[in-house]
N, C-alpha and C positions, 0 to 999 in steps of 0.2 A: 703469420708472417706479414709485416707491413710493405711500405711500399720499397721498392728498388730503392741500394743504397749509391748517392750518387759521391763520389770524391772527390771531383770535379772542382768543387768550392774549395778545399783544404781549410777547411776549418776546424775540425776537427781532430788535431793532431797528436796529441797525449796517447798514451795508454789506456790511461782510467775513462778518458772519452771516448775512446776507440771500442774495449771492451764494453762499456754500456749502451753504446750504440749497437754492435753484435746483439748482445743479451734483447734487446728489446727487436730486434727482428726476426730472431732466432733464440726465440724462448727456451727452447726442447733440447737445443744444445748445449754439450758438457763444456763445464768450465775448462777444462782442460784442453780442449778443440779449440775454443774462443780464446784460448792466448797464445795458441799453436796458429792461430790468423794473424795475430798481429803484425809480427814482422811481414808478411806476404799485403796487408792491407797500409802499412806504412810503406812498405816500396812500391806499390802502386801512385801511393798519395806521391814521392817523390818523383817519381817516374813523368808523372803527368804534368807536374811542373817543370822539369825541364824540359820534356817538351815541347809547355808552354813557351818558353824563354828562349828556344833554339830558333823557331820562326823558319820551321820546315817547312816546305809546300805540302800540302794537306794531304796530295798522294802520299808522300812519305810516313804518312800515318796510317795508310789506308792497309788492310791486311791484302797479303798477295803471297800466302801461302801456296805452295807448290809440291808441298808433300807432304802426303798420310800414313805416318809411323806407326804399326803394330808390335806393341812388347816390347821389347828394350832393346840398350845398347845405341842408342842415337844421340848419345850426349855430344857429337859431333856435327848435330842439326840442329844445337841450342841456338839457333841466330833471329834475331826479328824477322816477324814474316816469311819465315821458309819453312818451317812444319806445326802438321798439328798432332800430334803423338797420343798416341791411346796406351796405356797400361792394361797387361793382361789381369792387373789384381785389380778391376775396379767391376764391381758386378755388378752393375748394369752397363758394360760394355758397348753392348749394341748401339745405346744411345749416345755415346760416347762417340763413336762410328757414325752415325748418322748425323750429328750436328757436324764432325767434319766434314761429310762427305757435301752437306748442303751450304756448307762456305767455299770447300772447293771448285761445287757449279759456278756459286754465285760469282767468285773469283775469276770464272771462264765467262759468265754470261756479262759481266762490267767490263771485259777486255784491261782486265790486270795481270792479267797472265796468259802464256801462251798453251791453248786448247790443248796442244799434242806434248807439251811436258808437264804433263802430272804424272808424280811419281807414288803409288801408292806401293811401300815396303813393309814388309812381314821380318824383322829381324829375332833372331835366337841368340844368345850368347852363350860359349862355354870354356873352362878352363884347360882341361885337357883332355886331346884327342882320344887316349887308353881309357879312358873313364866310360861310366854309362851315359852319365849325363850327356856323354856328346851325342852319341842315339836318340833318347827321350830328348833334349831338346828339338832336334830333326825333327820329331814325331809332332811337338806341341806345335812349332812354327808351323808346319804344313797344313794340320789343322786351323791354329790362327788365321794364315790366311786365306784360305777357302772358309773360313766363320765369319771374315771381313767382306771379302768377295760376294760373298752371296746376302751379308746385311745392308752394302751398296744395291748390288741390285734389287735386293727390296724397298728398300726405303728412297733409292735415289737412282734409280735407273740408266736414267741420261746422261750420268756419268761414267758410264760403263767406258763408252767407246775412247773416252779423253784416257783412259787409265794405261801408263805402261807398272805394269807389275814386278816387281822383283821379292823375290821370297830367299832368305839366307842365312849362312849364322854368324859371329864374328868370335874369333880368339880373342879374350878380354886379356891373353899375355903381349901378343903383338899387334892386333886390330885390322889383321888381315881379314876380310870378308869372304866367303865361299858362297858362291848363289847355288841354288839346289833347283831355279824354275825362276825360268821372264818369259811373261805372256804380253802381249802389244805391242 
């Protein structure tokens, strides 16, 4: 792997330049992946140009993430700087969990956010109530987040006491949320 890829410049704007840039830092990766970045590595490239152009004050750039999503159903916490979301398919999870949990210190220890509203949520989703799934979901989520809970306080302790917790599931017919457990 060579060095970090910066966008910063936008120079680099094409596909064909995009993809070879990929391939030379990320040899081992399938072609197939490396054009599956594309679009995600051109709207970043856009991205950062407009907010070159905007001439926000820099805190507005600055992350101030205030909540730590487990598993799904949070497409209603897609906004800048207000969550950082872990998928339960991503397996190595933990780590996943633990570079949030050490932006959300850091986001308390820079005074971007206030100590006592961090919200760390465990959400489930399911379709219908008669079904099994709405039980095993129950089951996965609780687990989740006592697997989250306890990878914070492994890996980042100090965060424990900032955390209010909520654990739930939501109806994906009406998005009604049902909490099952808030702790802090």
């Amino acid at each position: 792997m060579g060095n970090p890829i910066d966008l910063t410049n936008g120079t680099k704007t094409s596909q064909i330049e995009l993809e070879a840039m990929l391939r030379s830092h990320y040899s081992s990766m399938p072609e197939y992946v490396i054009r599956d970045f594309i679009p995600l590595v051109l709207g970043n490239i856009k991205y950062i140009a407009e907010i070159r152009v905007s001439n926000k004050p820099i805190e507005d750039a600055e992350h101030k993430e205030w909540v730590l999503g487990d598993s799904r159903g949070f497409d209603w916490l897609h906004l800048s700087s207000t969550a950082f979301i872990a998928g339960p398919f991503d397996p190595n999870i933990s780590a996943a969990i633990k570079t949030a949990a050490k932006l959300l210190k850091s986001n308390i220890d820079g005074g971007r956010i206030d100590p006592d509203g961090v919200v760390f949520m465990t959400l489930g989703v399911y379709r219908d109530e008669a079904e099994p799934e709405y039980h095993l979901v129950k089951e996965k989520i609780q687990f989740l987040s006592k697997f989250t809970l306890n990878t914070i306080k492994d890996k980042v302790l100090d965060l424990t006491p900032n955390l209010q917790i909520l654990t739930g599931f939501t109806d994906l017919n009406t998005r009604k949320f049902e909490m099952i457990e808030r702790l802090g």
